[in-house]
C-alpha positions as CSV (number, residue, x, y, z in Angstrom):
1,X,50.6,89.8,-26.5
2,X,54.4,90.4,-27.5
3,X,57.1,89.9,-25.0
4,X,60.1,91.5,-24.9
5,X,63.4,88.9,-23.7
6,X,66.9,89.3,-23.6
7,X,67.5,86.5,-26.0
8,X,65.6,83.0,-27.2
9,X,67.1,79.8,-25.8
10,X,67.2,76.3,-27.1
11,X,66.2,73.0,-25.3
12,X,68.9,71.2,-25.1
13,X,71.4,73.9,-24.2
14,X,73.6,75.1,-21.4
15,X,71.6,78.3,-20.3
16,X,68.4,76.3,-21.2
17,X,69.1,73.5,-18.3
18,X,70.1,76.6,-15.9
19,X,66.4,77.8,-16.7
20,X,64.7,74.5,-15.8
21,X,66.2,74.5,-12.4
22,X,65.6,77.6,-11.8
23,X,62.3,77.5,-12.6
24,X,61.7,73.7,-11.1
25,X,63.4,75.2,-7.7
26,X,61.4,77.9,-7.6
27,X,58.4,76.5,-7.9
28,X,59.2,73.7,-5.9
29,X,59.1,75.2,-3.1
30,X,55.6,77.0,-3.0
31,X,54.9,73.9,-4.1
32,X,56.0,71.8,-1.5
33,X,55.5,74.1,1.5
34,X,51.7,73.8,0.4
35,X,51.7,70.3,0.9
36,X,54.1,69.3,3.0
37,X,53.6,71.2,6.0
38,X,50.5,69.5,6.7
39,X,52.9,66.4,7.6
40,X,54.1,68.7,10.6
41,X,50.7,69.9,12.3
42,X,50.8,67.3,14.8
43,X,54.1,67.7,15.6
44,X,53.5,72.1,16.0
45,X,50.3,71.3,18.1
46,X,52.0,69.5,20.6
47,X,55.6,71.5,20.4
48,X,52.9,74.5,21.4
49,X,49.9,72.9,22.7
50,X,47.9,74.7,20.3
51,X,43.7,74.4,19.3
52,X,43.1,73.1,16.3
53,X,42.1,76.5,15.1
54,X,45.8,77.3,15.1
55,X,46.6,74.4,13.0
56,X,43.9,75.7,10.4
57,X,45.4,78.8,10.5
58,X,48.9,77.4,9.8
59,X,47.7,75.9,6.6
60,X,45.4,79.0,6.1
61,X,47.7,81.9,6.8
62,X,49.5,80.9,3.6
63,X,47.0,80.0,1.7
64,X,44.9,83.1,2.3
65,X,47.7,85.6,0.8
66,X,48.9,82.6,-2.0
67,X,45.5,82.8,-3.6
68,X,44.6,86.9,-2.9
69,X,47.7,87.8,-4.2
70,X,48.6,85.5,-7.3
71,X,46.7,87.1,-9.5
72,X,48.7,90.5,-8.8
73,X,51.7,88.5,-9.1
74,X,51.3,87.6,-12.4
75,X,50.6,91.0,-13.3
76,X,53.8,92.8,-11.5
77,X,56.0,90.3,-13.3
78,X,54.8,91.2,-16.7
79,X,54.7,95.0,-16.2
80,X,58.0,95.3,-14.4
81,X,60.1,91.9,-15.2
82,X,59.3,88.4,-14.9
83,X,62.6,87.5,-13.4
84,X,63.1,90.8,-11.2
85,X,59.8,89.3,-9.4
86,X,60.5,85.9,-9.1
87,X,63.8,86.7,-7.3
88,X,61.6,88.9,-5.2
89,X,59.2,86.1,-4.5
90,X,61.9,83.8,-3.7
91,X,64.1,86.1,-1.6
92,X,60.9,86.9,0.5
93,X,60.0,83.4,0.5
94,X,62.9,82.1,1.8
95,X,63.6,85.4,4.8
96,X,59.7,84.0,5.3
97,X,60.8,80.3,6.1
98,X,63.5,81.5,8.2
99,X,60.6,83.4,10.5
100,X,58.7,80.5,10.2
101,X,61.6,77.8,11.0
102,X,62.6,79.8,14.0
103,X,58.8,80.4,15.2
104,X,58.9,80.9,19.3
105,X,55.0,80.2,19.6
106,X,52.6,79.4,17.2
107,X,51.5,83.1,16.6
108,X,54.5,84.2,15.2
109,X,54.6,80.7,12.7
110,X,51.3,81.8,11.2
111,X,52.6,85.2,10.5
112,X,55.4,83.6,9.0
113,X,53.2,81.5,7.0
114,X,51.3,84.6,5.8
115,X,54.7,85.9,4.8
116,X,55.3,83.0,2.6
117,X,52.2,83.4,0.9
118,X,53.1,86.8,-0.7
119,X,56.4,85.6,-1.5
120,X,54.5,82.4,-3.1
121,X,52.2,84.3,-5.0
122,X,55.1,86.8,-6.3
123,X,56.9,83.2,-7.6
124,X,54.5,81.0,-8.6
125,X,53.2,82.8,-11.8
126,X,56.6,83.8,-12.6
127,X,58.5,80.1,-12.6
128,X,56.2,79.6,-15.8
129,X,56.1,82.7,-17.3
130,X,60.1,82.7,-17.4
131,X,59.5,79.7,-19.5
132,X,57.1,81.0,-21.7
133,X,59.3,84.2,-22.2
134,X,62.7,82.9,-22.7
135,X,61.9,79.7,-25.1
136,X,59.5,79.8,-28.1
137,X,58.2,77.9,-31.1
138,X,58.8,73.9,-30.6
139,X,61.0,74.4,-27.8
140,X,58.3,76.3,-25.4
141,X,56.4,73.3,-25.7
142,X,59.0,71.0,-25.0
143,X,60.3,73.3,-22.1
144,X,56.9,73.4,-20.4
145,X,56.7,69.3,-20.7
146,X,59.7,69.1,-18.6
147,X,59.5,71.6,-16.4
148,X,56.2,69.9,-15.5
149,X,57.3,66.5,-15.5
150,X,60.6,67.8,-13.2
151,X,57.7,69.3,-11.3
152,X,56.0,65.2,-11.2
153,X,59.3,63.8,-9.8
154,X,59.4,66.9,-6.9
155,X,56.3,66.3,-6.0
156,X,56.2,62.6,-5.3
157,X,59.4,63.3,-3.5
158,X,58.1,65.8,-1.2
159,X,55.9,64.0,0.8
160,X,58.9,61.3,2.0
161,X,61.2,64.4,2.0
162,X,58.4,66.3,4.4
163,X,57.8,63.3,7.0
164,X,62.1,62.4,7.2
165,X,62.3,66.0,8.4
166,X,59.2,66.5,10.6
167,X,60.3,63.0,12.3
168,X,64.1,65.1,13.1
169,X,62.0,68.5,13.5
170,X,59.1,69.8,12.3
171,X,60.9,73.1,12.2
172,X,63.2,71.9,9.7
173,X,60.7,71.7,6.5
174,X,60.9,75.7,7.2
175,X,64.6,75.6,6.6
176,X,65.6,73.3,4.2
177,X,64.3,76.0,1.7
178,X,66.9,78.4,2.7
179,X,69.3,76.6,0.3
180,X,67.3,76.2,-2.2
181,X,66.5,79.6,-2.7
182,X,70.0,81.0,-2.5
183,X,70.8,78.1,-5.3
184,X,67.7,79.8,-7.3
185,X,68.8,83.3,-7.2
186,X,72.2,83.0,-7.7
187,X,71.2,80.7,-10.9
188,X,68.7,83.1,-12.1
189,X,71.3,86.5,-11.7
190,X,73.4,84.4,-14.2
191,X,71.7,82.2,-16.1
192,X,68.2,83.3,-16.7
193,X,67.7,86.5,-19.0
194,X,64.8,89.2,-17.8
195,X,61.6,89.5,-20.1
196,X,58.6,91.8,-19.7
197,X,55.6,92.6,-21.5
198,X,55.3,95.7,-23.2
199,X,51.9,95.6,-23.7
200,X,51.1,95.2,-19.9
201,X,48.7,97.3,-18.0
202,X,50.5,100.5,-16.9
203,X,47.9,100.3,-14.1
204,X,47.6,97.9,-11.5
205,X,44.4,96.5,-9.7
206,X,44.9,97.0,-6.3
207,X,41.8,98.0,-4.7
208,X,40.4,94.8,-6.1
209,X,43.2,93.3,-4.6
210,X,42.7,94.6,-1.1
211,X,39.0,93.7,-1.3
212,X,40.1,89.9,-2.5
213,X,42.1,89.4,0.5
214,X,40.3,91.7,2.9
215,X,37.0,89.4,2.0
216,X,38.6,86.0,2.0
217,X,40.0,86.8,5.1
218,X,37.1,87.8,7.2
219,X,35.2,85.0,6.1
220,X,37.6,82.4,6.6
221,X,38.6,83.8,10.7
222,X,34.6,83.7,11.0
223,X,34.3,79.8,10.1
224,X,37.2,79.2,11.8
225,X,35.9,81.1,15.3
226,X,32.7,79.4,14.8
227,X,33.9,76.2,15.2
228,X,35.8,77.7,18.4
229,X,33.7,79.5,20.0
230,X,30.1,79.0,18.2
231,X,28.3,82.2,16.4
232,X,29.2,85.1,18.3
233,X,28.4,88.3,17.4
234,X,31.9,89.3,16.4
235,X,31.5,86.2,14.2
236,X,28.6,87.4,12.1
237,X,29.6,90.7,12.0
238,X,33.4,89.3,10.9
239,X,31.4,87.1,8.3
240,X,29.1,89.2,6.8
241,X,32.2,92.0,6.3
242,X,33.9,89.3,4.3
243,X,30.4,88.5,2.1
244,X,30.2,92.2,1.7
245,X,34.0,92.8,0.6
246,X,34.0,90.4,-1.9
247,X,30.8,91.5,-3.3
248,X,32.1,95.3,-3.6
249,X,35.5,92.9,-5.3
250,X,33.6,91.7,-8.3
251,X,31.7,95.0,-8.4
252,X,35.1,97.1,-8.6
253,X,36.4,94.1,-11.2
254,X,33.7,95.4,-13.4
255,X,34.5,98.9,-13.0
256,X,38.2,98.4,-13.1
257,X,40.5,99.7,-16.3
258,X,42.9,96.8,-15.4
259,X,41.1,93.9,-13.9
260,X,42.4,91.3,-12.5
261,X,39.2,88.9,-13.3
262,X,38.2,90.3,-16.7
263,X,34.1,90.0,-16.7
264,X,34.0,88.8,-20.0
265,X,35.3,85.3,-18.7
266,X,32.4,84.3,-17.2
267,X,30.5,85.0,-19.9
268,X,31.3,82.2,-21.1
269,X,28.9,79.5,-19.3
270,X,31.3,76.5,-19.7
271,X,34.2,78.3,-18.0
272,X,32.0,79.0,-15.0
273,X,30.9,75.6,-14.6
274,X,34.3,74.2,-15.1
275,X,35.2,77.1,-12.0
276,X,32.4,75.8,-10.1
277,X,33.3,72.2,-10.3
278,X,37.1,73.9,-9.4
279,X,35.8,75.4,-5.8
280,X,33.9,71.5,-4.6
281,X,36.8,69.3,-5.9
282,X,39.8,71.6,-4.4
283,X,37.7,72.4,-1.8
284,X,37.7,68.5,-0.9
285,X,40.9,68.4,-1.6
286,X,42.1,71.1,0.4
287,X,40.1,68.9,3.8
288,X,41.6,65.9,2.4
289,X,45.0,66.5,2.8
290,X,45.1,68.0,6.0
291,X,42.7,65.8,7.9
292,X,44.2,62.4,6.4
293,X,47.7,62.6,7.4
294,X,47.2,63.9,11.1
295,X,44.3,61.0,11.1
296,X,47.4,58.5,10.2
297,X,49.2,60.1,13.2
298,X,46.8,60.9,15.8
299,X,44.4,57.7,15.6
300,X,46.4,55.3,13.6
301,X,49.8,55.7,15.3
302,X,51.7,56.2,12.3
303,X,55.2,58.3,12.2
304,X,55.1,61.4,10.1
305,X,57.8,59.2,7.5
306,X,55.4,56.8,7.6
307,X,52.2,59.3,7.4
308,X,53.8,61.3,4.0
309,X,55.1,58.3,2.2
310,X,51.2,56.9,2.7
311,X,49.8,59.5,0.4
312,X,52.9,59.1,-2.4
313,X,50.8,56.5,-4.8
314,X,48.3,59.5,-5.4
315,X,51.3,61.7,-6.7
316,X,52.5,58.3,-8.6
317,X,49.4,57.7,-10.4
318,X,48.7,61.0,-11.6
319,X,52.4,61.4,-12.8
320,X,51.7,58.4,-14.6
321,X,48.3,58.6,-15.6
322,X,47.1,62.4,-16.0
323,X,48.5,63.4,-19.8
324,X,46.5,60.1,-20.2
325,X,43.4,61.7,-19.5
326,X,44.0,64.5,-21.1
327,X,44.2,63.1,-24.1
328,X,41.3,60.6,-23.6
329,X,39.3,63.9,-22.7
330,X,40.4,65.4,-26.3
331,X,39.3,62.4,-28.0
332,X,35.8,62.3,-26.4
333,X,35.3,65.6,-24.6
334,X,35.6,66.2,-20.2
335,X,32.0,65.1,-19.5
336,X,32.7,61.2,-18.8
337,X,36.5,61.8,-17.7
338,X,35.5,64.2,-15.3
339,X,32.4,62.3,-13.7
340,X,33.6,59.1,-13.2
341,X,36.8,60.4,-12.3
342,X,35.0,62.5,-9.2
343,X,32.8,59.4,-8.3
344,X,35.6,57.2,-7.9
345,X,37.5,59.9,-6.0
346,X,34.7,60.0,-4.0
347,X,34.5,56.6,-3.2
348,X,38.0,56.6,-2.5
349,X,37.9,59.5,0.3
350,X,34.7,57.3,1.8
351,X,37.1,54.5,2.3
352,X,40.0,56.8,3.8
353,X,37.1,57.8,5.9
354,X,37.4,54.2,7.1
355,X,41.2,54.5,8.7
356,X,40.8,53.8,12.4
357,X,42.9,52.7,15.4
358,X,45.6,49.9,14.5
359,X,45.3,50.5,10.3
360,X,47.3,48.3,8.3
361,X,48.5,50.3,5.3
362,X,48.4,47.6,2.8
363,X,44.7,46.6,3.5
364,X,43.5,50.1,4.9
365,X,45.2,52.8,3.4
366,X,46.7,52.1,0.2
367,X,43.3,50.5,-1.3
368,X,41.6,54.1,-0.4
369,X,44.8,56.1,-1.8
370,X,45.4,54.9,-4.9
371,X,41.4,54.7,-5.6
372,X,41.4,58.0,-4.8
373,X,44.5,58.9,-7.0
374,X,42.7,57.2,-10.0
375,X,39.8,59.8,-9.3
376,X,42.0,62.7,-9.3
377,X,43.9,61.5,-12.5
378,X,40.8,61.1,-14.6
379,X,39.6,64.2,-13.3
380,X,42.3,67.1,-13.0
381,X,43.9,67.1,-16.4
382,X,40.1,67.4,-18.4
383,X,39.3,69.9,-16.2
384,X,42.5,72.4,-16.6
385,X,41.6,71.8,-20.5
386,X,38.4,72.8,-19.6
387,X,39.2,75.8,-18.4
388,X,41.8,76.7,-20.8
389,X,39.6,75.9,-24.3
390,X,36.6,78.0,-22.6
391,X,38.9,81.0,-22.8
392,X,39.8,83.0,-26.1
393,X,43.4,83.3,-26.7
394,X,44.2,86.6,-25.1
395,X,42.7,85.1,-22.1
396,X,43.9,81.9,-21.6
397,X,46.8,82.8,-19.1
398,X,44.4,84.7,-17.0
399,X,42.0,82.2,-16.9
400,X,44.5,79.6,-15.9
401,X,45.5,82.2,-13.2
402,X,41.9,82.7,-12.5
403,X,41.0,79.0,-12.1
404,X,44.5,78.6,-10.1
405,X,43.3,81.5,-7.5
406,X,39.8,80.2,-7.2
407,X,41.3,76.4,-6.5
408,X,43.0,77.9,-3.8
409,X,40.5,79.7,-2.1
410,X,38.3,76.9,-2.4
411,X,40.4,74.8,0.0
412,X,40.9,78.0,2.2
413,X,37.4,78.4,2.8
414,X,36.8,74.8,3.1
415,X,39.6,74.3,5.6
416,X,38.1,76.4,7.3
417,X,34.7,75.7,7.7
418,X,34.2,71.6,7.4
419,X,36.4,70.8,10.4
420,X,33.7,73.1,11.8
421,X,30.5,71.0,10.9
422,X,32.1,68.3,11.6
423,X,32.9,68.9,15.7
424,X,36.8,69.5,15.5
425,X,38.0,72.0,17.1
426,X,40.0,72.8,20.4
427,X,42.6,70.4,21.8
428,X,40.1,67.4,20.2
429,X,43.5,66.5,18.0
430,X,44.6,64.6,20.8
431,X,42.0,62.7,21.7
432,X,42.1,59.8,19.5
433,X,38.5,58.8,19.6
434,X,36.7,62.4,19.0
435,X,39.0,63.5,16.7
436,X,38.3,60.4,14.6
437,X,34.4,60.8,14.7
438,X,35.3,64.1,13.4
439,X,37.1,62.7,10.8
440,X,35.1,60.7,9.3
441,X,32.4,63.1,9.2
442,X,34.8,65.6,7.3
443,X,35.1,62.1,4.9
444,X,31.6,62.4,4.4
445,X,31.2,66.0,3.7
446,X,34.3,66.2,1.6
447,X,33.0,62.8,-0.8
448,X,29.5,64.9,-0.8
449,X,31.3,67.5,-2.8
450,X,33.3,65.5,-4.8
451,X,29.9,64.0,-5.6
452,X,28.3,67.3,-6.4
453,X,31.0,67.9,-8.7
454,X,30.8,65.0,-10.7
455,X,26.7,65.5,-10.9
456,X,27.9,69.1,-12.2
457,X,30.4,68.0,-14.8
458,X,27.7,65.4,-16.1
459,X,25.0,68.1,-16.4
460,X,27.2,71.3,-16.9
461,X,30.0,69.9,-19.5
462,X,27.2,68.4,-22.1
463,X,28.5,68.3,-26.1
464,X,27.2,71.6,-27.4
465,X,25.6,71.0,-30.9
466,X,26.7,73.4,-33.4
467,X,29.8,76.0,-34.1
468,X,31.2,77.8,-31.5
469,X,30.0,81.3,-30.9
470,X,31.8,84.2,-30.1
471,X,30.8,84.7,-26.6
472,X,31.1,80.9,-26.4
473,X,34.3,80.4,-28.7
474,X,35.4,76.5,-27.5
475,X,33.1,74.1,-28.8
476,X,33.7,71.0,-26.6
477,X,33.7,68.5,-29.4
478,X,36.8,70.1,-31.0
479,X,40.2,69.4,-30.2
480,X,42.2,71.1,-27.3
481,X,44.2,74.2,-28.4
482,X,46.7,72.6,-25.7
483,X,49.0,69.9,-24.9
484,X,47.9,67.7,-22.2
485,X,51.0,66.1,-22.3
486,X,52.2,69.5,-20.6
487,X,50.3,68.3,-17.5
488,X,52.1,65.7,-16.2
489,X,51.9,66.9,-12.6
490,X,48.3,68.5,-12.2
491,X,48.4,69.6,-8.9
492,X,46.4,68.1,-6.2
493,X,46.6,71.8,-3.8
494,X,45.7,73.7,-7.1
495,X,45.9,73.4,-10.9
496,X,48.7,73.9,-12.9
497,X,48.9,76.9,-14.5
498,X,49.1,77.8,-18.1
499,X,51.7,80.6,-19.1
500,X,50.7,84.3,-20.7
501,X,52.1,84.4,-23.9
């Protein structure tokens, strides 16, 4: 796919640093509002004495239009300018955070939150795509190793950044990216030259992106009134539109001139078991990090400094540890990497199940954290290879975005309905003791499908015997066609994307 950019730029240079912040800001903040506004539920519920099913939906809101729309993202930006529609994303991502920041009821937050999905999804694909556009040969590579390592150092800091705000106001991790985004577009207008790709559909997928989020939407308020209000009829009839609208979404995909999930993809039977082991581990995650930290606040009595700094050593050791796995993984294929790396992750979320009343961090918590962070780092990088070898070259960025958007909607959905199954729901967030049976049933559920995935990876990611085939074309014994040392910051709400070329 050729690319058409105002100029090339060199690592090392003036205009090339201007480009890394840029594209580090930007991403930083989808990246961090993800995360760290789970640090602030507690501290919303009780500023608006709201049911649990609101808090759901203030993770969800955003998450719901993040991983409908990305996909589109991507696609705008390469048809009508990478950097015209990251400035969009940003500029609508930070009027967004002002809504949300100056919320008068929790309503009006989760619109807000909705809000900062679209402008997410319009800037997520388009931090990396700037980098992929504007830098080539040698220096690509070494652009997209520090804009993800940048990206390492951002995210460990986010979660002691998130809880220092929530503990002045919660309403403050809104606004803080107010700043940030007028430092990115003022940056990008001068620093960071426009690039498109000629060769981009001239016609965009939108019904299939009106049935992604119409489906994903429906299903996820159904699991969420369920565990409300039980199995209504409005529930069923909510929940069976949102089955029915994302079957008619992957019947349109096939119909489609300009897809955005090109069929072919799944052809390939290692890409969709990597996806499937994508939608239980994300999914788990997704539960994990909204359910921990409010545990560490509601039952364990910790601050919200004190509950975001407790999750840092996960962030830690995959900064440290994930190009690691990578390359063990290229050495000796995903299988192993992947399977232990899910059990122990499991075993690690059984023994966060464990917090209760009066938890000592050092003998409670950070035993169950950084076993769980040694999971995830085994696990997250192989798989993102995965993905990415299973795909032929022309489709390796929208795999990535594929795998990315499915990630999402994985802890969406899962958000969704486990609180559900496990019994929290209402105003049982501030009652200590049922909230925390709750919990620890979520533990369970969540390790279940971290389990499931590792039983997948072992069975599903076996060394083929033979050559690669051409509706098969990554033989997993070969090498990787990419760097793992690129993924130094894997992300724990979704994986890190790859760029189109």
């Amino acid at each position: 796919m050729s690319d058409t950019a105002a100029e090339d730029v060199r690592m090392g240079t003036a205009r090339g640093r201007w480009i890394l912040l840029t594209t580090v800001l930007g991403s930083g903040l989808a990246m961090l509002d993800s995360t760290v506004v789970n640090i602030a539920l507690e501290r919303i519920g009780a500023e608006f004495d709201a049911s649990f099913a609101a808090l759901q939906w203030t993770v969800n809101g955003y998450t719901l239009t993040l991983a409908g729309l990305i996909l589109l993202g991507g696609s705008l930006g390469d048809r009508f300018g990478r950097r015209k529609v990251f400035l969009i994303g940003v500029v609508w991502f930070a009027v967004a955070s002002a809504l949300c920041g100056f919320a008068p009821s929790v309503e009006f937050l989760i619109a807000g939150r909705a809000l900062q999905g679209v402008g997410g999804a319009l800037l997520t694909p388009g931090s990396l795509a700037l980098i992929s556009a504007s830098f080539h040969g040698g220096d690509r590579a070494a652009a997209i190793g520090a804009w993800s390592g940048l990206g390492g150092v951002a995210g460990a800091v986010g979660p002691f950044l998130g809880g220092f705000l929530v503990e002045w106001t919660w309403r403050a991790v809104f606004l803080i990216n107010l700043p940030l985004a007028a430092i990115v577009v003022v940056v990008a207008l001068r620093h960071v030259p426009e690039s498109r790709d000629p060769d981009a559909a001239r016609q965009l997928d939108v019904p299939g992106t009106v049935l992604a989020v119409a489906g994903l939407g429906a299903l996820t308020w159904a699991l969420t009134a369920a565990g409300e209000d039980g199995v209504t009829p409005t529930v069923v009839v909510a929940g069976a539109a949102g089955v029915l609208a994302l079957v008619a979404f992957v019947l349109a995909e096939r119909r489609s001139r300009a897809p955005l999930v090109p069929g072919e993809l799944f052809a390939n039977s290692r890409f969709t078991g990597a996806n499937v082991v994508t939608l239980l581990v994300y999914g788990a995650l997704g539960v994990n990090f909204v359910l921990v930290v409010l545990q560490l606040q509601v039952v364990a009595g910790f601050s919200p400094l004190a509950a975001g700094t407790a999750m840092l050593p996960i962030t830690v050791i995959m900064l440290l540890l994930s190009a690691r796995s990578g390359r063990l993984a290229q050495r000796i294929g995903p299988r192993w990497p992947m399977t232990i790396g899910l059990l122990l992750a499991a075993t690690g979320m059984l023994l966060l199940g464990r917090i209760g009343p009066d938890a000592s961090y050092l003998v409670d918590v950070l035993p169950a954290v950084a076993l769980f962070g040694f999971g995830l780092a085994g696990t997250v990088a192989p798989l993102t290879a995965t993905v990415l070898d299973a795909a032929d070259d022309r489709h390796v960025g929208i795999a990535s975005g594929v795998n990315n958007a499915i990630a999402r909607a994985a802890g969406l959905l899962a958000v969704a309905l486990i609180p559900a199954v496990a019994g929290i729901s209402g105003q049982v967030y501030t009652d200590p003791p049922a909230f925390s049976a709750g919990y620890r049933t979520a533990m369970t559920i969540s390790a279940g499908l971290l389990v499931a995935g590792a039983l997948l990876s072992a069975v599903l990611l076996r060394p083929r015997r033979g050559p690669a085939t051409a509706t098969d074309p990554a033989a997993p014994t070969a090498p990787s066609r990419f760097p793992t040392e690129s993924c130094t910051h894997c992300g724990v709400s979704a994986p890190q994307q790859y760029p189109r070329d």
